[in-house]
Backbone as JSON, one array per atom type, in Angstrom:
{
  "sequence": "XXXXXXXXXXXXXXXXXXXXXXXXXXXXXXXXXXXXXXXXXXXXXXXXXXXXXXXXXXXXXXXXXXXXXXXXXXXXXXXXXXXXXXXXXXXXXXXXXXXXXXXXXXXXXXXXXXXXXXXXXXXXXXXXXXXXXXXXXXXXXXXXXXXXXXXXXXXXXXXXXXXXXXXXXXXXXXXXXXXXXXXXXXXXXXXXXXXXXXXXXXXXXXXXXXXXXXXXXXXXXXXXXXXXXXXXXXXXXXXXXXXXXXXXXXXXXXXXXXXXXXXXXXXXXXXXXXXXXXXXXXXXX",
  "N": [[77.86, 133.44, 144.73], [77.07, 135.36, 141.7], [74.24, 135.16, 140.05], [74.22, 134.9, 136.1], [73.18, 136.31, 133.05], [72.18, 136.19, 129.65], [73.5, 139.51, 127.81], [71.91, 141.53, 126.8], [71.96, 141.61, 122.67], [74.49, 141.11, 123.15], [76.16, 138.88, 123.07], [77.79, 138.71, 125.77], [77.64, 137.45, 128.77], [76.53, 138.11, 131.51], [76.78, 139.11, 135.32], [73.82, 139.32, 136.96], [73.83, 141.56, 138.54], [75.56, 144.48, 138.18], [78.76, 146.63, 138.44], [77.91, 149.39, 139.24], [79.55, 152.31, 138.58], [79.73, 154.92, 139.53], [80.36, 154.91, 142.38], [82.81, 155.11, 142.31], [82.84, 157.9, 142.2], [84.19, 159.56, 144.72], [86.86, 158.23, 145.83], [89.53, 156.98, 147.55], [92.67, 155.2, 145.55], [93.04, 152.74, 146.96], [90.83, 152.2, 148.6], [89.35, 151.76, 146.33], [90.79, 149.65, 145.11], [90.13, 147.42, 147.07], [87.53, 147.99, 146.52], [87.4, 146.16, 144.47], [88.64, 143.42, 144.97], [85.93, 142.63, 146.52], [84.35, 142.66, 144.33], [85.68, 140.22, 142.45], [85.18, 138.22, 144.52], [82.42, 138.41, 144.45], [82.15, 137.15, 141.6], [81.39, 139.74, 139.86], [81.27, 140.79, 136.85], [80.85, 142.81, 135.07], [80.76, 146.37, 134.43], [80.08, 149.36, 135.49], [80.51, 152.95, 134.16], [81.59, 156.41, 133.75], [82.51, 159.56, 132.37], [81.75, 161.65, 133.63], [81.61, 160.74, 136.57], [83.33, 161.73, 138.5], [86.25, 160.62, 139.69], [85.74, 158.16, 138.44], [86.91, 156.75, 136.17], [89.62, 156.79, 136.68], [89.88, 155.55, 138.42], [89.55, 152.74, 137.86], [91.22, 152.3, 135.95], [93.53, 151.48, 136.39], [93.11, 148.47, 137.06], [93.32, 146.91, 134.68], [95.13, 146.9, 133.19], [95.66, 144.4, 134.52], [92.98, 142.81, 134.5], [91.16, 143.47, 132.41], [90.17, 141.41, 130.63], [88.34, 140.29, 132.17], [86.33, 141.85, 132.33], [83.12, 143.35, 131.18], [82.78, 146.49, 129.82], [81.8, 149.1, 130.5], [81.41, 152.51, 129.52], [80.19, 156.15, 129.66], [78.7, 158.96, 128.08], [78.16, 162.34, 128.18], [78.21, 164.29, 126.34], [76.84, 166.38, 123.78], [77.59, 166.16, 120.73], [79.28, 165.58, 118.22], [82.12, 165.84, 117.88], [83.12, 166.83, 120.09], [82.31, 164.6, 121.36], [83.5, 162.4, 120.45], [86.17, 163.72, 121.37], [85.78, 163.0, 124.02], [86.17, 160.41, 124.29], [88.49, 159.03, 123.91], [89.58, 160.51, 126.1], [88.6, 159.04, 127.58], [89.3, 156.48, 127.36], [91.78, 156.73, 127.7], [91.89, 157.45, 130.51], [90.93, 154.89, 131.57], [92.72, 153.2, 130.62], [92.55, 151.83, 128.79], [92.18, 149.93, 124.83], [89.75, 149.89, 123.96], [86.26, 150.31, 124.73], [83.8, 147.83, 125.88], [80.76, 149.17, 125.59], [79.56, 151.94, 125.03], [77.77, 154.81, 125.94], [74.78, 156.94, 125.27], [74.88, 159.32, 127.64], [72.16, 160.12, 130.22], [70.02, 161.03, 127.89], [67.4, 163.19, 128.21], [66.35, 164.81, 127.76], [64.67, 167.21, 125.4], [65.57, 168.81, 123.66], [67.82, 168.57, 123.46], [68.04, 166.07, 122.67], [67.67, 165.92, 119.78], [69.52, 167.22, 119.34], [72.11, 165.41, 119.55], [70.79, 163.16, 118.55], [70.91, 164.17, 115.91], [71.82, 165.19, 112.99], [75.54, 165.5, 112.59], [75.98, 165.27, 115.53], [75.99, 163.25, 118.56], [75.36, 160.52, 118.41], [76.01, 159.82, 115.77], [79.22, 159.88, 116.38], [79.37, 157.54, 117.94], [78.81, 155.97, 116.1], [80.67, 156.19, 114.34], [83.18, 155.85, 116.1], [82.57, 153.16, 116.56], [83.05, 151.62, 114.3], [85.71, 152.35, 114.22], [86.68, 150.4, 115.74], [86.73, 151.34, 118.46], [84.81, 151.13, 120.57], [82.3, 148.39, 121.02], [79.9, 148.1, 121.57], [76.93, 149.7, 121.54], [74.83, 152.5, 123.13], [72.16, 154.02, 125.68], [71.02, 156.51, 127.9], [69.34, 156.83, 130.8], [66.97, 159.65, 133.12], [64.36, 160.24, 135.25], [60.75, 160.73, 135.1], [60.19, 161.22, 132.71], [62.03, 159.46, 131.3], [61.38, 157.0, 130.23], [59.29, 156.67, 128.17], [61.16, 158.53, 126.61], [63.24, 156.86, 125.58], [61.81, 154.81, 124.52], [61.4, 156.54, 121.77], [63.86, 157.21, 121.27], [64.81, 154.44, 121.0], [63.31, 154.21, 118.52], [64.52, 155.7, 116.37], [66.85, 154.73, 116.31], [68.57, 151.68, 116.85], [70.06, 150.89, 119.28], [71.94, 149.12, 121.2], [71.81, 148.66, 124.47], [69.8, 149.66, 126.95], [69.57, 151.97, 129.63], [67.95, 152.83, 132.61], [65.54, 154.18, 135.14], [64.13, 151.51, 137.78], [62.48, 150.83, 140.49], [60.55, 149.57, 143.05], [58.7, 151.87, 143.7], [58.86, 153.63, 141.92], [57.66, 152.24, 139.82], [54.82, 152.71, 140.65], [53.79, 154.49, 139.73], [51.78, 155.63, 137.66], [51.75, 156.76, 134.5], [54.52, 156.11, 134.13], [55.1, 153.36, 134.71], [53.67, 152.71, 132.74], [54.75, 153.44, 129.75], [57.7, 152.16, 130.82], [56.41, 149.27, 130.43], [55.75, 149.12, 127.58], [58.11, 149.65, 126.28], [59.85, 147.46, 127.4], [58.48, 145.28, 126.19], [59.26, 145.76, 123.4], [62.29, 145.84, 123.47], [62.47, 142.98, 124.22], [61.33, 142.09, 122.27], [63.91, 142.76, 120.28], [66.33, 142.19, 121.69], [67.38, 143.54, 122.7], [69.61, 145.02, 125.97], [68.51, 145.54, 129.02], [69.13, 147.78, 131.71], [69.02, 148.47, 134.89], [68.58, 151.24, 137.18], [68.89, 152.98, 140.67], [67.82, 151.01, 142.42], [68.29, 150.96, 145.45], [66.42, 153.7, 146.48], [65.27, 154.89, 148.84], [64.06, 157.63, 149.38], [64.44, 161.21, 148.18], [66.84, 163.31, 149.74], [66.51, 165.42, 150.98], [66.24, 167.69, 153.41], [67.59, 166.25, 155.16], [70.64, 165.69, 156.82], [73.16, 164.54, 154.48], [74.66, 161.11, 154.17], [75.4, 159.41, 152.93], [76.92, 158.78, 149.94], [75.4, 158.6, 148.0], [73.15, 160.41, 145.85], [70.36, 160.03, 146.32], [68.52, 159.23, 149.48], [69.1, 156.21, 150.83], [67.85, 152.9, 151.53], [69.39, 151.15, 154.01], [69.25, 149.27, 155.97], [69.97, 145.67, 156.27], [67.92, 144.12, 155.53], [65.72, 145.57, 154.75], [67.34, 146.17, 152.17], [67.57, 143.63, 151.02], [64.6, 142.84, 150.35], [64.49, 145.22, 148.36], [66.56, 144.71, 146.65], [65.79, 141.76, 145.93], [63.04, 142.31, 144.96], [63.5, 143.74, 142.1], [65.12, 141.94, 140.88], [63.58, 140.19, 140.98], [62.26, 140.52, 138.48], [62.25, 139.01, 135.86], [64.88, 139.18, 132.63], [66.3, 141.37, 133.56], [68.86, 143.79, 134.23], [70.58, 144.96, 137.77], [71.83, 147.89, 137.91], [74.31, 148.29, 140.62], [74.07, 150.38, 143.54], [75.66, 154.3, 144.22], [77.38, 154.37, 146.36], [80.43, 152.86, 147.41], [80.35, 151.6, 150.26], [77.85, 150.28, 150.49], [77.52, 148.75, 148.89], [79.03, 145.35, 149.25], [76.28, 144.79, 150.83], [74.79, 145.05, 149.06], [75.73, 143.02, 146.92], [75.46, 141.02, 148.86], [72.92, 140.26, 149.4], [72.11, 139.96, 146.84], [73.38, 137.66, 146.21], [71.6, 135.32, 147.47], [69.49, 135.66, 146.08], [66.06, 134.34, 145.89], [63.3, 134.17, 145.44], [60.83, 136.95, 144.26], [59.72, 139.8, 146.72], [56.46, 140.51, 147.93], [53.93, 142.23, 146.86], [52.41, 143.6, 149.03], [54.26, 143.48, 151.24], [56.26, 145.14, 150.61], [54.45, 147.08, 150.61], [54.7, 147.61, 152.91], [57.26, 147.59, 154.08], [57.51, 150.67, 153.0], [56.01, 151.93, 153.89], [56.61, 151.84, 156.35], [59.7, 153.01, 156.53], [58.93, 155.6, 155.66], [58.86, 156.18, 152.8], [59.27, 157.64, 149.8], [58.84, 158.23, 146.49], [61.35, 159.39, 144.18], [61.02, 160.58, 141.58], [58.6, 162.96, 140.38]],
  "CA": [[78.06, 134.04, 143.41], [75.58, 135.73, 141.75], [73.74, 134.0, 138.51], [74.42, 135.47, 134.79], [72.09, 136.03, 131.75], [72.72, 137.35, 128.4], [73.32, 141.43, 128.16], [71.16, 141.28, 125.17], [72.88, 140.73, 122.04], [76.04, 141.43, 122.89], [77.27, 137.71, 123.32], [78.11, 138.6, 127.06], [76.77, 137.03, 129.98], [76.72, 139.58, 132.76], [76.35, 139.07, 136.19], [72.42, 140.18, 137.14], [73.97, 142.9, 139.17], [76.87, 145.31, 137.25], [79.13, 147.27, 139.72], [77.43, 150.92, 139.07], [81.02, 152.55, 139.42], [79.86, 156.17, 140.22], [80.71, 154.6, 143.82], [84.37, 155.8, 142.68], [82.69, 159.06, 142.2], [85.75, 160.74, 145.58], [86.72, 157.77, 146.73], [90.86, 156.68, 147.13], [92.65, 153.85, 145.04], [93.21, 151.72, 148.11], [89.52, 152.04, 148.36], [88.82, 151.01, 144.76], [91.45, 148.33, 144.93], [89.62, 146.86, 147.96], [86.1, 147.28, 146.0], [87.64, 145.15, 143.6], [88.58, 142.3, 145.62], [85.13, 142.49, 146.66], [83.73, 142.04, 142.82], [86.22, 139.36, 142.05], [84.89, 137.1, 145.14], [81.22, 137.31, 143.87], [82.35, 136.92, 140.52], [80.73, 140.58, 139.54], [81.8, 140.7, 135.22], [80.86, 144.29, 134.43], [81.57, 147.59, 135.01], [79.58, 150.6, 134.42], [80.82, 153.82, 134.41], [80.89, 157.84, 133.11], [83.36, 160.4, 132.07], [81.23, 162.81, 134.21], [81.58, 160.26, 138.05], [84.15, 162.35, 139.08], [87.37, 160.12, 139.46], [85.79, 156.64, 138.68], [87.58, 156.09, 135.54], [90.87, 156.93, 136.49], [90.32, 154.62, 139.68], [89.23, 151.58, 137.54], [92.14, 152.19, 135.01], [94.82, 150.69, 136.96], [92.87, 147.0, 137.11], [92.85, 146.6, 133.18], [96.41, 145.88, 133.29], [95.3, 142.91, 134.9], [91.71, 142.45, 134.78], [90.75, 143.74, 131.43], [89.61, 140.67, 129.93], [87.29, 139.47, 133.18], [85.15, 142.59, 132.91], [82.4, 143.92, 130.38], [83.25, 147.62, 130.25], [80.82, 150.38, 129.95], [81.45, 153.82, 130.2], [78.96, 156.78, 128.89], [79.39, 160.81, 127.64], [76.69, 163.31, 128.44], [78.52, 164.96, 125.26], [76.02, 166.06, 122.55], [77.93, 166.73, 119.31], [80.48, 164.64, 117.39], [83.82, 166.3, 117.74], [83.16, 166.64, 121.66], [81.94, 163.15, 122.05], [84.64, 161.65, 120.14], [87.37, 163.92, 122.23], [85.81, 163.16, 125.74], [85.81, 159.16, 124.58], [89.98, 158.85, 124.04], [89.74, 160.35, 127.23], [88.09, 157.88, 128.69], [90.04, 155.21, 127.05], [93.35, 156.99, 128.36], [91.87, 157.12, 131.92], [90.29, 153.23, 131.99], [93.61, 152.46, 130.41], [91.77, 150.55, 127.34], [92.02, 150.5, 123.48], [88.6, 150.23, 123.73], [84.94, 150.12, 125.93], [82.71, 147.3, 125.38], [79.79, 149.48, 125.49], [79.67, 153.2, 125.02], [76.37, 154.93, 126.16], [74.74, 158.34, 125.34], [74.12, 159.48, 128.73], [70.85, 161.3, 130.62], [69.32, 161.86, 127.0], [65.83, 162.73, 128.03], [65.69, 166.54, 127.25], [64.1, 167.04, 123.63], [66.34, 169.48, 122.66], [69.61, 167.91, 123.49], [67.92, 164.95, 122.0], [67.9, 166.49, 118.7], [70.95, 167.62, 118.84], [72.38, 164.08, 120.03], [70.51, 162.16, 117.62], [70.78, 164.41, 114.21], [73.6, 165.44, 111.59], [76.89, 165.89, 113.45], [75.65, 165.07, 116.89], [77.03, 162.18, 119.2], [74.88, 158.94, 117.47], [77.37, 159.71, 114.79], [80.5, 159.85, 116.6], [79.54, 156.78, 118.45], [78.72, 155.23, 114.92], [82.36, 155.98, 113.82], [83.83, 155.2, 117.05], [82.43, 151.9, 116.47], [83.74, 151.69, 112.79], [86.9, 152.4, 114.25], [86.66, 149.23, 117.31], [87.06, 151.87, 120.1], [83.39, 150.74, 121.35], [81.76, 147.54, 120.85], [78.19, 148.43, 121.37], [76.55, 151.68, 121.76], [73.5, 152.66, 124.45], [71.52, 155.09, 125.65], [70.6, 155.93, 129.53], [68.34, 158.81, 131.58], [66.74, 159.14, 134.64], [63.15, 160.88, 135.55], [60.0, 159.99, 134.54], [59.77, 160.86, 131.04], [62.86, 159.13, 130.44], [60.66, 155.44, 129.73], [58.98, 157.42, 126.59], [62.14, 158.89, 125.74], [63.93, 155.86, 125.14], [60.9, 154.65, 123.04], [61.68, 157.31, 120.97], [65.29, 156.78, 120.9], [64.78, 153.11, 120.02], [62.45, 154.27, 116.91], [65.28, 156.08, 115.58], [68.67, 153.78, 116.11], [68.57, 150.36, 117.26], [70.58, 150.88, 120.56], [72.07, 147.46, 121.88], [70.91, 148.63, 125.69], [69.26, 151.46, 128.01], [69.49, 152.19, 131.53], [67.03, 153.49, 133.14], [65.02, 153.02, 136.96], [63.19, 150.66, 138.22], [62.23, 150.36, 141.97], [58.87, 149.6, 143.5], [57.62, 153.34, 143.78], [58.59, 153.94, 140.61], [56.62, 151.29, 139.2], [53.58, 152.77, 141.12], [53.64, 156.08, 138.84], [51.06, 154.99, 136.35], [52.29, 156.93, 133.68], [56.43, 155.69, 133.77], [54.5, 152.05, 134.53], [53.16, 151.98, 131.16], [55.74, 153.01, 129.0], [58.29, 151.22, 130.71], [56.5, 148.05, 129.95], [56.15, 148.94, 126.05], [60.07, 149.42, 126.44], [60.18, 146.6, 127.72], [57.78, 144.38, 124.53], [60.52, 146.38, 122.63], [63.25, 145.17, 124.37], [62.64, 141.9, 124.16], [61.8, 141.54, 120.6], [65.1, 143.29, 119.73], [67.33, 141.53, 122.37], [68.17, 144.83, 123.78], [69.83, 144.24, 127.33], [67.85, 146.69, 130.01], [70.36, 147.94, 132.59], [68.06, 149.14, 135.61], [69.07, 152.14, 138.37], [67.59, 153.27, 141.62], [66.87, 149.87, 143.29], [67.98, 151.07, 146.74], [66.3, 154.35, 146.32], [64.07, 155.04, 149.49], [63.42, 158.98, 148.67], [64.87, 162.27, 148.56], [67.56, 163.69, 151.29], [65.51, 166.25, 151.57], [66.72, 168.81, 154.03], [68.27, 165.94, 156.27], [72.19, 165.73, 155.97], [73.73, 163.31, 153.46], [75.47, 160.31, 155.18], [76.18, 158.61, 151.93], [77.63, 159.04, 148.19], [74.03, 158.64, 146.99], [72.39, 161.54, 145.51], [69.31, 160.1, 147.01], [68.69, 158.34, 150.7], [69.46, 154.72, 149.93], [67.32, 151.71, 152.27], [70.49, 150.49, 154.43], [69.05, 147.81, 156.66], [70.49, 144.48, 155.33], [66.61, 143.29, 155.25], [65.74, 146.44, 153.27], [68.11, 145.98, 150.99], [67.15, 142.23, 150.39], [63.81, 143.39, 149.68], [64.75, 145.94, 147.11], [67.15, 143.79, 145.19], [65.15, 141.06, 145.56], [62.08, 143.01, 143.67], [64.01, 144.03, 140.66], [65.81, 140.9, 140.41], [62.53, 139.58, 140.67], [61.73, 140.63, 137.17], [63.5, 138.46, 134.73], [65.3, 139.53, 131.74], [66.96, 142.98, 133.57], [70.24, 143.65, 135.23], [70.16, 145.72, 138.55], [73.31, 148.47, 138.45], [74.47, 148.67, 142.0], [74.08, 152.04, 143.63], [76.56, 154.83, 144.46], [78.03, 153.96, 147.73], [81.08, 151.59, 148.14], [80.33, 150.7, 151.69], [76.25, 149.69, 150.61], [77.65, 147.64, 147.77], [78.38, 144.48, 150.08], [74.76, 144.49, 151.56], [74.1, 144.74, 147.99], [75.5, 141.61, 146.76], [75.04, 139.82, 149.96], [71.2, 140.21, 149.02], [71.94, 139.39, 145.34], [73.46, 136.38, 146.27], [70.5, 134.55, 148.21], [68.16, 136.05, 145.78], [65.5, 133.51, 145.69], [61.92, 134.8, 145.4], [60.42, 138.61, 144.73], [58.76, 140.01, 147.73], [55.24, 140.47, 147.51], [53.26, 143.64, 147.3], [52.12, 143.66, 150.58], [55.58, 142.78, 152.23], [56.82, 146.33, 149.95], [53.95, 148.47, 150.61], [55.03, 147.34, 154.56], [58.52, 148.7, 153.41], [57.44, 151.97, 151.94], [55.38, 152.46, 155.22], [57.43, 151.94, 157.74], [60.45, 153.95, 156.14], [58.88, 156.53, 155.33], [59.51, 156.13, 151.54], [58.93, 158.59, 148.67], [59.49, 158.35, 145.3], [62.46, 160.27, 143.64], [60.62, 161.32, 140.75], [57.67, 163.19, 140.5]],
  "C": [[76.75, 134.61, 142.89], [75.58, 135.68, 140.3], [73.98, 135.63, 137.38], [73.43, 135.42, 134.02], [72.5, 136.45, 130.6], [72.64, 139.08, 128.67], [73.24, 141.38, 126.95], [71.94, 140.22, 124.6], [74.2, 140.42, 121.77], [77.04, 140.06, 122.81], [77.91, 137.64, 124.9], [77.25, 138.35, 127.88], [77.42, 137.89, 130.71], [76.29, 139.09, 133.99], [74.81, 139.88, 136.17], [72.84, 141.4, 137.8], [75.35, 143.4, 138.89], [77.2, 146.0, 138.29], [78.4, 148.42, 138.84], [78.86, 151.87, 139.98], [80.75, 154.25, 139.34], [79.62, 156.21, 141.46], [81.74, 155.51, 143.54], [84.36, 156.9, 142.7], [84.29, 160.04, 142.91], [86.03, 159.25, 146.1], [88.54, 156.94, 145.96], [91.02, 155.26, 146.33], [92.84, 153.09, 145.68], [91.31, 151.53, 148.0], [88.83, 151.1, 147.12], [88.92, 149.73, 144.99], [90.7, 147.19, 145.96], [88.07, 146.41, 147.43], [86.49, 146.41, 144.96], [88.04, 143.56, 143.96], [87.16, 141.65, 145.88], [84.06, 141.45, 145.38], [83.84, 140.54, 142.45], [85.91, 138.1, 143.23], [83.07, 136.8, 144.76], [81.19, 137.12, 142.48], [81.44, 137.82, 139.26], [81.52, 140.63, 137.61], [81.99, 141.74, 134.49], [80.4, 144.83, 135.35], [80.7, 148.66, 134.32], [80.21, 151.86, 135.1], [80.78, 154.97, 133.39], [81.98, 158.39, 133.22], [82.65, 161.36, 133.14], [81.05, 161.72, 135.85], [82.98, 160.66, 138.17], [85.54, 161.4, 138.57], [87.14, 158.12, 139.02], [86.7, 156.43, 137.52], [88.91, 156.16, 135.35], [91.3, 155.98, 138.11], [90.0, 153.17, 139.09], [90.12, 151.19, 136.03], [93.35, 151.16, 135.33], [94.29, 148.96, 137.01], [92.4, 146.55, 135.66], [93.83, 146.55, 132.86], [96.1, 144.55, 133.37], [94.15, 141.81, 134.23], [91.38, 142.31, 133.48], [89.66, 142.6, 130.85], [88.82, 140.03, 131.15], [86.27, 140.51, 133.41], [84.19, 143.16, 131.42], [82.64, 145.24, 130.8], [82.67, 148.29, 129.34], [81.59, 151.34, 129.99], [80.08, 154.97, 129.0], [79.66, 157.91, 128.42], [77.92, 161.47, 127.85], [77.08, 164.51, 126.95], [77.29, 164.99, 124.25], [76.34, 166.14, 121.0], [79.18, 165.79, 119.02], [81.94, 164.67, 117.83], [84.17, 166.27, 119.1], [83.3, 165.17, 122.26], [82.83, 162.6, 121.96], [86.25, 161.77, 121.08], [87.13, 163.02, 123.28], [86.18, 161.2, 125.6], [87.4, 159.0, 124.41], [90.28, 159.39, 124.95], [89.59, 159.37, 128.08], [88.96, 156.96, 128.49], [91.73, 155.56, 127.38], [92.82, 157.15, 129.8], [91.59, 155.68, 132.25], [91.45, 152.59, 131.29], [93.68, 151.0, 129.46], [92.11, 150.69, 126.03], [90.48, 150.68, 123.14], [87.56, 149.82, 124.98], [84.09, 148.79, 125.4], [81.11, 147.96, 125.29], [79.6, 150.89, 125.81], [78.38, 154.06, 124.76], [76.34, 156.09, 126.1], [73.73, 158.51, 126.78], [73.11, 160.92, 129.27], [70.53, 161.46, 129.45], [67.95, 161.86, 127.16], [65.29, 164.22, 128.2], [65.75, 166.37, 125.72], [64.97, 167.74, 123.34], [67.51, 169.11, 122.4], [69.4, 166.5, 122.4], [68.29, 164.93, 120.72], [68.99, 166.6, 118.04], [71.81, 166.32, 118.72], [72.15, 162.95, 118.51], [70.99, 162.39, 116.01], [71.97, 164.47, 114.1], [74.75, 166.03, 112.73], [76.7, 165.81, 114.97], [76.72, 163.3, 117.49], [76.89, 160.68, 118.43], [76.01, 159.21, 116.26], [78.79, 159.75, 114.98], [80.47, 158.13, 117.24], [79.31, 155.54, 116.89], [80.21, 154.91, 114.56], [83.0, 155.36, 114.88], [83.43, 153.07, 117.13], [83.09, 151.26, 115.42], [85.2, 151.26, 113.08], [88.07, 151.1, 115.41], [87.54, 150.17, 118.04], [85.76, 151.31, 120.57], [83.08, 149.5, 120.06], [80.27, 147.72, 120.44], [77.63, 149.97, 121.58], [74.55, 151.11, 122.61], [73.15, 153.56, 124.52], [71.09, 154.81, 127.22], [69.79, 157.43, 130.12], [67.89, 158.32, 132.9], [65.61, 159.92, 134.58], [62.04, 160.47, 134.83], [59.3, 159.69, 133.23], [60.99, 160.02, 130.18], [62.34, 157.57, 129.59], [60.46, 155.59, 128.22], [60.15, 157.58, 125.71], [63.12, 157.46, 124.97], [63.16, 155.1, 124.31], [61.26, 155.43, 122.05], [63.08, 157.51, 120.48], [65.21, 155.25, 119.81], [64.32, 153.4, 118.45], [63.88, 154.64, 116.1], [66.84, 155.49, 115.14], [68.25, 152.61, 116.84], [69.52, 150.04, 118.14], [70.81, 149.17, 120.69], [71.87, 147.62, 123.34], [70.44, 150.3, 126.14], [69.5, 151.15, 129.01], [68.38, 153.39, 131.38], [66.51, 153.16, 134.73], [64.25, 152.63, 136.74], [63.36, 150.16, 139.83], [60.64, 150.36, 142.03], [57.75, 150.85, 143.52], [57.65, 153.99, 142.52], [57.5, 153.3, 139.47], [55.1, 151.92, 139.87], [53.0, 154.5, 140.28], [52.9, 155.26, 137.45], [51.56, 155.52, 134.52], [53.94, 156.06, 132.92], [56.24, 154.29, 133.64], [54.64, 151.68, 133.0], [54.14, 152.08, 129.76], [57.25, 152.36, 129.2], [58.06, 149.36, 130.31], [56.03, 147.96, 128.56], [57.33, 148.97, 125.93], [60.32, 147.99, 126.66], [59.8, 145.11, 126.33], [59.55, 144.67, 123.79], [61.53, 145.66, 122.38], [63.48, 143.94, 123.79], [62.73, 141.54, 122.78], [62.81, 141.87, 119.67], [65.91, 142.79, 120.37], [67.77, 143.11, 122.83], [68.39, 144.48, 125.58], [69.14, 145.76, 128.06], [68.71, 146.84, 131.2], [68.46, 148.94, 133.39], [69.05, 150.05, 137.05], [67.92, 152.48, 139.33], [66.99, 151.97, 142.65], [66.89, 150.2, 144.8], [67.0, 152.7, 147.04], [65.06, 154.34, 147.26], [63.43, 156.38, 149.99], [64.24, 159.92, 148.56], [65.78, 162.78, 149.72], [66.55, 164.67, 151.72], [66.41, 167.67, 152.19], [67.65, 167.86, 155.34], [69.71, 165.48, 155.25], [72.61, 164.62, 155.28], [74.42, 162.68, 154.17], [75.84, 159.02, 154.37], [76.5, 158.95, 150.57], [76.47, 159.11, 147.47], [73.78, 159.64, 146.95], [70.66, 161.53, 146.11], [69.61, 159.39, 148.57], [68.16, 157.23, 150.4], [68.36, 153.82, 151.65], [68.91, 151.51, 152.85], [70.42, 149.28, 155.18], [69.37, 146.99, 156.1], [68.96, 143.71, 154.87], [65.96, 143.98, 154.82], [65.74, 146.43, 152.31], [67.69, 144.82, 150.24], [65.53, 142.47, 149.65], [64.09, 144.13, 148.53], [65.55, 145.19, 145.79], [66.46, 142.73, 145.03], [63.54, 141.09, 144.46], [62.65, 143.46, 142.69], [64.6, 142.69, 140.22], [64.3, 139.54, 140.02], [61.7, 139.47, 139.55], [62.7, 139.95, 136.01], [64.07, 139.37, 133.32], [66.11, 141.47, 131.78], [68.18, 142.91, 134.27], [69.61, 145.24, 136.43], [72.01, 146.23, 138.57], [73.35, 148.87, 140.28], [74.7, 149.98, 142.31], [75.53, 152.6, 144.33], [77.13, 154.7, 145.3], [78.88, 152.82, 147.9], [80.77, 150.71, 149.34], [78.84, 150.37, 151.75], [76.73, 148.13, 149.88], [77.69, 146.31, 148.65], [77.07, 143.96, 150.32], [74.31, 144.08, 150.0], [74.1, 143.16, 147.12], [75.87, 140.5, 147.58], [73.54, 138.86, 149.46], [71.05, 139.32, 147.58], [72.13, 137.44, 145.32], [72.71, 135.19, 147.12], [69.0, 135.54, 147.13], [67.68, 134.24, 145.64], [63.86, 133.53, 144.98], [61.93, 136.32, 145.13], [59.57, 138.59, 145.48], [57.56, 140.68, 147.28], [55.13, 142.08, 147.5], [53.15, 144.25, 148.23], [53.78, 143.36, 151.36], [56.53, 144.18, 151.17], [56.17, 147.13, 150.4], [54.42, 148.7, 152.49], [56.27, 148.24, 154.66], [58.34, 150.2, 153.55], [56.9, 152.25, 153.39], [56.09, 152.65, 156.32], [58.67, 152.55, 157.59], [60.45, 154.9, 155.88], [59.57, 156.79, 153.32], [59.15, 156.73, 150.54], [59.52, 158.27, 147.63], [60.05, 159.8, 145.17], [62.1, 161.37, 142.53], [59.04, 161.44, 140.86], [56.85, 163.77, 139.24]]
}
């Protein structure tokens, strides 16, 4: 099984590792239904997902008949304006087959201008305000990806008091001195607000590049099972974060194989060994 902590202040304990369900991105409901068996034997609790991963929330609709009450349930909107946000989210809640999300996240905000738009008068922070008003969403979030997104979410926090972020965190990312440092004022932050930190990217061992894709990831994922243990075992190695599992149904397994014998984080030296012998690049530059 794999150990729980608080997800902030939400009152939910969360498994340390959340399915990251833009796996369901193309992938059939026999498929799903099968990654769900999977969940329910390591006793996985939440669920993240996006109006914009293709078919995941109309493949994780059908187990909320059932399930509903055994899962914490994200989903996000890349929507920036009120009237949009609000439509695309009774979508969601007619594909995930919910009256409501436990946690409804403004997603990728880490362009300034969208930010703007997002944050001010008639933008999404105000639909997700009402939508809360109205108990379709529980909590409200915020999530990005690249390396100014650390800052940006400082700058989010200043202005609303978010109950979590997503963002990455893998070993090469951490070696970018800049994204370093304001992820660990995010992090001060964090803590003294109870904000829960949702982390992406842990299998993330660089760029496809120009060689052909041979999995659902947008990047080329570590696959070795002693890889993998490494990688989850360094994020998990940082207390007080959750690690979303990456895009690929058929990694997930390895993933919480690893999760479940976490014991230790691997050293520096026993990563930079990693990074060397894989050939490993960071994603963002």
């Amino acid at each position: 099984m794999i150990p729980k902590a608080p997800f902030g202040r939400t009152g939910h304990l969360s498994t340390r590792v959340i399915f990251g369900a833009a796996a369901f991105w193309r992938v059939t409901q026999a498929e799903a239904d099968r990654t769900l068996e999977l969940l329910l034997e390591y006793g996985i609790n939440h669920i993240d997902t996006a109006a914009s991963y293709g078919d995941s929330e109309l493949r994780i609709g059908p187990w909320m008949k059932q399930y509903r009450q055994d899962f914490f349930l994200a989903t996000k909107t890349e929507k920036r304006t009120y009237r949009e946000a609000l439509d695309e989210l009774q979508r969601s809640l007619e594909r995930l087959q919910t009256d409501h999300v436990d946690l409804w996240q403004l997603h990728y905000l880490v362009d300034p201008q969208q930010w703007e738009t997002a944050m001010g008068p008639g933008g999404v922070l105000e639909a997700a305000l009402e939508a809360r008003r109205q108990g379709l969403v529980r909590f409200i979030g915020v999530t990005g990806h690249d390396i100014p997104i650390a800052a940006m979410h400082l700058r989010s926090l200043e202005r609303f008091d978010f109950d979590s972020i997503l963002l990455p965190y893998n070993y090469l990312v951490m070696k970018n001195p800049e994204y370093a440092a304001n992820f660990e004022k995010l992090m001060d932050i964090c803590r003294q607000r109870n904000v829960a930190v949702q982390t992406i990217k842990s299998l993330a061992r660089r760029p496809w590049g120009d060689r052909p894709k041979t999995r659902a990831t947008w990047y080329e994922p570590f696959e070795d099972q002693a890889d993998i243990d490494r990688a989850v075992h360094w994020v998990l190695g940082r207390p007080g974060i959750f690690l979303n599992s990456t895009g690929d149904i058929h990694l997930l397994p390895k993933i919480l194989d690893a999760a479940s014998r976490f014991e230790t984080r691997p050293s520096d030296e026993e990563m930079e060994q990693m990074v060397t012998r894989r050939d490993a690049e960071p994603l963002f530059v």
